[in-house]
Residue, then its C-alpha position, 0 to 999 in steps of 0.5 A: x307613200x303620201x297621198x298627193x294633195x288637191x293642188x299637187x294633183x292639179x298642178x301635175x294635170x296641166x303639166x300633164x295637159x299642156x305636155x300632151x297638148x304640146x306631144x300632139x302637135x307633130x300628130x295633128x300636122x301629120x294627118x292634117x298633111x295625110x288628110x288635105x294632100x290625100x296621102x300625098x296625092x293631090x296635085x298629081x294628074x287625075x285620070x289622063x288620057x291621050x288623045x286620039x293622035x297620041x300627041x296631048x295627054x288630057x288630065x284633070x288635076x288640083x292643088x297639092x292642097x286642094x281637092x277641087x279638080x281642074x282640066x288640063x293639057x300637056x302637048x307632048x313632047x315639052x308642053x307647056x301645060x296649059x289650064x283649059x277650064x276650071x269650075x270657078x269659070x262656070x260656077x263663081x262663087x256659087x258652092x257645088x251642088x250633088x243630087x243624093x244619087x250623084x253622091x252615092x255614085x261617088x261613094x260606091x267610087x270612093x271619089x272624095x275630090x271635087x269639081x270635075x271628078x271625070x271627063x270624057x273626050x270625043x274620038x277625034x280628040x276635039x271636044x271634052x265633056x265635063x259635069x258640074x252641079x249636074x249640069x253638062x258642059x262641052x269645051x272645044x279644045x281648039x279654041x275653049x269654047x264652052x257651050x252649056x247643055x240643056x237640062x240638069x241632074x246628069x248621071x254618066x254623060x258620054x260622047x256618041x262614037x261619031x262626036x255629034x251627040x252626048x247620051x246621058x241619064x236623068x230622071x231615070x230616063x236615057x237621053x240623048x243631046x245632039x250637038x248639032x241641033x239647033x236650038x240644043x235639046x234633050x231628047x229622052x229615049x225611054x219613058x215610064x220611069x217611076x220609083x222603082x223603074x229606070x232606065x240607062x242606070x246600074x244598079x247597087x250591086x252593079x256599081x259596088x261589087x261588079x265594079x260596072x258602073x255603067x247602065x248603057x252603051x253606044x253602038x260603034x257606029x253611033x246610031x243605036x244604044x243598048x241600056x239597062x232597065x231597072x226594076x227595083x219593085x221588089x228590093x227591100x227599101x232601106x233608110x238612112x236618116x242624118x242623126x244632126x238632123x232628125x228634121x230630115x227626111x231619111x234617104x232612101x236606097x234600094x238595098x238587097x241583102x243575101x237572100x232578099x230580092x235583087x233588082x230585075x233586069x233587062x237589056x234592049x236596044x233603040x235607035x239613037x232617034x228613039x222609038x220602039x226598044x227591042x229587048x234582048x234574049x236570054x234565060x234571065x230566070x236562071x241567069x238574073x245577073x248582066x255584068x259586062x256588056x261590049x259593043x266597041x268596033x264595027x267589026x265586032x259583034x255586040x257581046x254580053x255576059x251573064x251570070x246565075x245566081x250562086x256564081x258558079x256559072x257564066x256565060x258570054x253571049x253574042x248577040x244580034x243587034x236586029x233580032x235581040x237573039x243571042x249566041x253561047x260563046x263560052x260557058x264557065x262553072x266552078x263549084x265553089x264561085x267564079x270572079x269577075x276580072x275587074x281590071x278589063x272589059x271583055x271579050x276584046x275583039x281583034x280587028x276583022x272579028x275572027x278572034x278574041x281576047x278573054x280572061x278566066x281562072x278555069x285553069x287554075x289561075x287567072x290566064x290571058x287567052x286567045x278565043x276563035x269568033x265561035x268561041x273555042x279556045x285557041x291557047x293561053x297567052x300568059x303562063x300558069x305562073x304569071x299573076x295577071x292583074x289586068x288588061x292594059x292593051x291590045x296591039x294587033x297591028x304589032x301582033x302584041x297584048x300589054x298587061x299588068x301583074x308579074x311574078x310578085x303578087x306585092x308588085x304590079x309591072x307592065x308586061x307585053x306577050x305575043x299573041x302567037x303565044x311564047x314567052x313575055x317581056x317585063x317593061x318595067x323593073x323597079x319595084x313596085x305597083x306600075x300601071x299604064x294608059x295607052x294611045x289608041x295606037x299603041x305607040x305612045x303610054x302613060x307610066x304612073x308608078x308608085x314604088x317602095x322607096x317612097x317616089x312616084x310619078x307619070x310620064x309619057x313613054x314610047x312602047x319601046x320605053x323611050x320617055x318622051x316627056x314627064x307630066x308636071x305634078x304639084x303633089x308634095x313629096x312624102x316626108x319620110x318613106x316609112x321603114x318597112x321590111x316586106x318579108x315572107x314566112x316560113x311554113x306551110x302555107x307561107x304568107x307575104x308580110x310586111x312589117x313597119x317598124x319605130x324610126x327609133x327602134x331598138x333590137x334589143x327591146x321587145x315591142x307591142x304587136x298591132x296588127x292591121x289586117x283585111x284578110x278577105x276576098x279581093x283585097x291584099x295589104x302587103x303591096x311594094x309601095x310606100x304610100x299605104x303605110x304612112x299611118x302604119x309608120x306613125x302607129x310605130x314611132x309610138x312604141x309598136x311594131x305594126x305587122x300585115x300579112x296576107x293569106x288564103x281567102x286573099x287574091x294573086x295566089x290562085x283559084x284554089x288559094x282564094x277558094x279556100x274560104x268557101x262556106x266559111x269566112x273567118x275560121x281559115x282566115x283566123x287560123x292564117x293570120x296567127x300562124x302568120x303572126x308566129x312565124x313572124x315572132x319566130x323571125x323576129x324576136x322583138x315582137x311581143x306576141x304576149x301583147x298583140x291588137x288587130x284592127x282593120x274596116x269593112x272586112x278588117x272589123x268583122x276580122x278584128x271582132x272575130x279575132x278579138x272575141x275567138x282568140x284572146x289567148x292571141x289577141x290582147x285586145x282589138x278595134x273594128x271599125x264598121x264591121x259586117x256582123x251578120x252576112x244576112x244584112x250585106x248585100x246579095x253579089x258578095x256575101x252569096x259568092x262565099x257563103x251560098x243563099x241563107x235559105x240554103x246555106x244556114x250554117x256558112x251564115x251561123x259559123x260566119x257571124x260576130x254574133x254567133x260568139x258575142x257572148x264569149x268576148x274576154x278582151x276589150x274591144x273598141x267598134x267604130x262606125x259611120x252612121x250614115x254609111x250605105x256600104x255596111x251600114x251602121x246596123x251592123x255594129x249596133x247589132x253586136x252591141x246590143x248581143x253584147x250589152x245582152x251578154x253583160x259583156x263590156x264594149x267601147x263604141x265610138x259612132x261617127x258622122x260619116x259614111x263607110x268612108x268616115x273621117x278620110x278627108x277631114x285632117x281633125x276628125x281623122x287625127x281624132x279618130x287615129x288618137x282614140x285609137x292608140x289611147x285604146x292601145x295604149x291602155x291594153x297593149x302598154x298599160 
């Protein structure tokens, strides 16, 4: 064959360029649509809310294009909607500015949007609270109003029950703005806030893994508050540094890895005026964990759980507001670790407080249960069966408690039971994810729902079902639904699965296999809604079949099911995935599972680095984007719930780590990762790299600029991204 000449070659490039340039147009606009709509969200009502009469829903809401969140209302049953504020009427031109700790609050969140990202309303529905640039903002509904709020910096304001003042957290200290006063003043309640000590605040593993954001809470009757003092003295300091900027100081965060120090810390009491704090009791040497605090009616007592340190044992604590001393309700143990229902705050209490509402796994499945104010058990008021995914309501007048699950851990529906007990009734059918938002009545909810078929939406019903109104929505609708098949396997176990395949498929040709996968505790992948598997569509229509299966290690299946990874994070979870992975070849004989790569984040790039380098007589090549590699350098709640302590449990350590068998990567691997992401930090993949350049193994890595969230709301940086992600399959999987 002749040898191309130096102006052929050329000529045959910038054909090349200019037809590959023109190929990624379509791409470009894909994730730019994905990125500046937010998966075709934005536009759609933010965290509504019903007021008090169940008459208005409150909302916050953007453009279809535009993350900036603005207030809404809707006067049911036909509106109209009207805009009650907005932040370029307090802030004009001026950009939005975020203290370090409000950011990381929003990335422990996983908050991208902007100007008023929550709100708060007073009880009697009248007033709103708002935070802009730190600064706090009431607006009368009545007649909008505004009214700025001394000081700045706020963290979590939130309105007294009684509506007359607003707590809120700066400088480490709790405050308290009593709106009546005049002149307006923040009053701090606590002192001697340092570095390391605050106060009204939670702390990292609260807010990231605990899923409580909170760090105090008002008494019913609005005259005392309960907060949270934060000692963190003794938590390894980490530094993240912007690497654009090597002229800026690094930010620092308290961070305790498995086996390190945690914060210390404590609960007390004070009145709403101020004064002395009285501290409440209990064996914090032996429980160091707080996770759930309730004080919501006045005729329920102050509630707070507890946990030890191995998460194998729990207590809810009843205690007296008067003298700090606390009382066992219940106590809950489990060999393996216990979760924290984070769908719901318990205990809830029944009006007259003589009984109460919890949840718990003890009887091998997450249950719905009736309480005595003693806490004895009464009876279950969900079955074994029922796959209970939250919480919506309590109705006591009506003798009925609405929640969220179904018998389909893919779907999400509403569900009332009875609180005599006896069987349930499904509110909602259709299939996919449903949630609902109740008046404080119980007679009015607000149905969001995103369903398989690609529609979605929100509207107000009665608790019979009868639609009272539809909340307007901007959004863009998508495109095109993807072309996925929800499937199960064959086998046992079986696994749930979901497969996406090219808009031009061909059953008579073999595909290349991408699996994208999570495979780790508290997240499933395989969901009956449309909106997660917009990129998995776009992968496809590039010659791929894209497959996701969920197994054990993951939730919704029961205790024992998740349990199964106890002491050992990947070896199960490996071995369930390609056994997935073939029942799924069996099944359909286009998938090529002589060329298959995995990616995933987070946990899905520590699967797919595992799996890339232990199995390459399964995986042809693989892309783990911010990876845990050593589970010492992740944080104490999550990693020391599956693996134990890394002074005591060493091997679940060694057998759990990447670099336990870096030495042994056959197949090509591609890392990527955030260099200032505070979540996993970019640690962790530069240690993977250095055990690899170590072992004269080759690697490719791409690091970004960015947290853990990386790249998610910039459409180029996101195409970018995506594009080096299939050229790296395309070299491997279609060569």
């Amino acid at each position: 064959m002749p040898r191309l000449t130096a102006p052929i070659l050329v000529a045959l490039t910038l054909v090349f360029t200019t037809a590959l340039s023109a190929a990624e147009e379509p791409s470009l606009k894909f994730f730019r649509d994905l990125a500046e709509t937010r998966n075709y969200t934005l536009g759609r009502p933010v965290a509504p809310k019903l007021t008090p009469d169940g008459h208005t829903v409150i909302y916050l809401r953007g453009g279809p294009r535009d993350p900036v969140l603005r207030l809404y209302e809707f006067p049911l049953p036909a509106g109209p909607e009207r805009e009650l504020l907005t932040p370029a009427q307090l802030l004009g031109s001026a950009d939005e500015k975020l203290t370090a700790e409000e950011k990381a609050r929003r990335e422990r969140a996983r908050v991208s949007t902007r100007g008023f990202t929550k709100f708060d309303l007073s009880k009697d529905g009248a007033r709103l609270l708002v935070t802009l640039s730190g600064q706090l903002y009431v607006v009368n509904r009545a007649d909008l109003k505004v009214t700025a709020l001394p000081g700045k910096n706020w963290i979590d304001p939130r309105f007294s029950p009684d509506g007359t003042a607003i707590a809120a957290v700066s400088a480490g200290e709790l405050h308290v703005i009593e709106l009546n006063a005049s002149p307006l003043a923040a009053r701090a309640l606590t002192s001697g806030a340092t570095a390391t000590l605050t106060h009204g605040s939670a702390e990292f593993v609260a807010q990231e893994e605990m899923t409580r954001p909170e760090g105090y809470w008002w008494s019913p009757d609005s005259q005392s508050l309960v907060y949270q003092e934060t000692d963190e003295s003794a938590v390894e300091i980490r530094h993240i540094a912007d690497p654009l900027h090597p002229e800026a100081a690094p930010t620092k965060f308290a961070y305790p890895h498995a086996g390190s120090a945690n914060a210390t810390v404590r609960l007390g009491i004070i009145a709403r005026p101020g004064g002395a704090t009285r501290w409440l009791s209990w064996d914090a040497a032996r429980f160091p964990y707080f996770t759930r605090v309730v004080w919501r009616d006045t005729d329920a007592p102050l509630c707070f759980s507890v946990m030890d340190r191995a998460q194998q044992t729990s207590l809810l604590l009843r205690a007296d507001p008067a003298t700090g001393a606390t009382t066992e309700l219940i106590r809950e143990t489990d060999s393996a670790w216990l979760n924290l229902d984070d769908k719901a705050v318990l205990p809830r209490w029944l009006p007259g407080g003589r009984e109460f509402l919890w949840t718990s796994e003890a009887r091998g499945s997450w249950q719905v249960a009736l309480h005595a104010a003693d806490g004895t058990f009464l009876r279950a008021l969900t079955p074994p069966d029922f796959i209970y995914k939250g919480l919506a309501k309590l109705d006591a007048a009506h003798g009925a408690v609405f929640v969220h699950g179904g018998t389909d851990p893919r779907e999400n529906h509403l569900w009332r039971f009875p609180l005599t007990g006896g069987p349930g009734t499904a509110l909602t059918t259709a299939s996919g994810l449903h949630t609902a938002i109740f008046a404080d009545n119980a007679a009015t909810f607000i149905h969001s729902f995103d369903l398989l078929d690609g529609t979605s939406g929100q509207e107000v019903l009665t608790a019979t079902g009868a639609r009272l109104a539809v909340l307007p929505s901007h959004a863009e609708p998508l495109p095109a639904a993807p072309r996925v098949e929800l499937t199960r396997t064959s086998g046992d176990p079986s696994f749930y699965a979901a497969i996406v395949r090219p808009r031009d498929f061909n059953p008579a040709k073999k595909y290349p296999v991408i699996l994208f996968v999570y495979a780790g505790p508290h997240t499933t992948v395989v969901t009956a809604s449309a909106r997660p598997y917009l990129t998995d569509q776009w992968m496809a229509d590039q010659g791929y079949i894209v497959a996701r299966l969920d197994a054990r290690g993951t939730p919704y299946r029961g205790r024992a099911w998740q349990r199964a990874v106890r002491g050992n994070l990947i070896d199960i979870a490996l071995e369930d995935q390609i056994a997935g992975l073939r029942a799924l070849g069996a099944k359909y004989p286009e998938l090529d599972l002589n060329r298959v790569g995995v990616t995933g984040w987070s946990f899905g790039g520590y699967f797919s680095a595992m799996a890339t380098i232990r199995r390459p007589d399964v995986f042809a090549c693989g892309i783990a984007g911010a990876p845990v590699v050593t589970w010492e350098n992740y944080d104490t709640f999550y990693t020391e719930r599956y693996l134990g302590l890394p002074q005591t449990d060493p091997a679940a350590y060694k057998v759990s780590s990447v670099l336990t068998y870096a030495s042994e990567l056959k197949r090509p691997l591609l890392l990527i990762h955030g260099l200032t992401d505070d979540n996993v930090y970019a640690q962790h993949t530069l240690q993977l790299c250095d055990a690899l350049f170590m072992a004269g193994k080759p690697y490719e890595f791409m690091p970004m600029l960015g947290t853990h969230m990386a790249g998610s709301s910039d459409p180029r940086v996101k195409l970018n991204q995506q594009q080096r992600v299939m050229e790296f399959f395309a070299r491997h999987l279609r060569p």
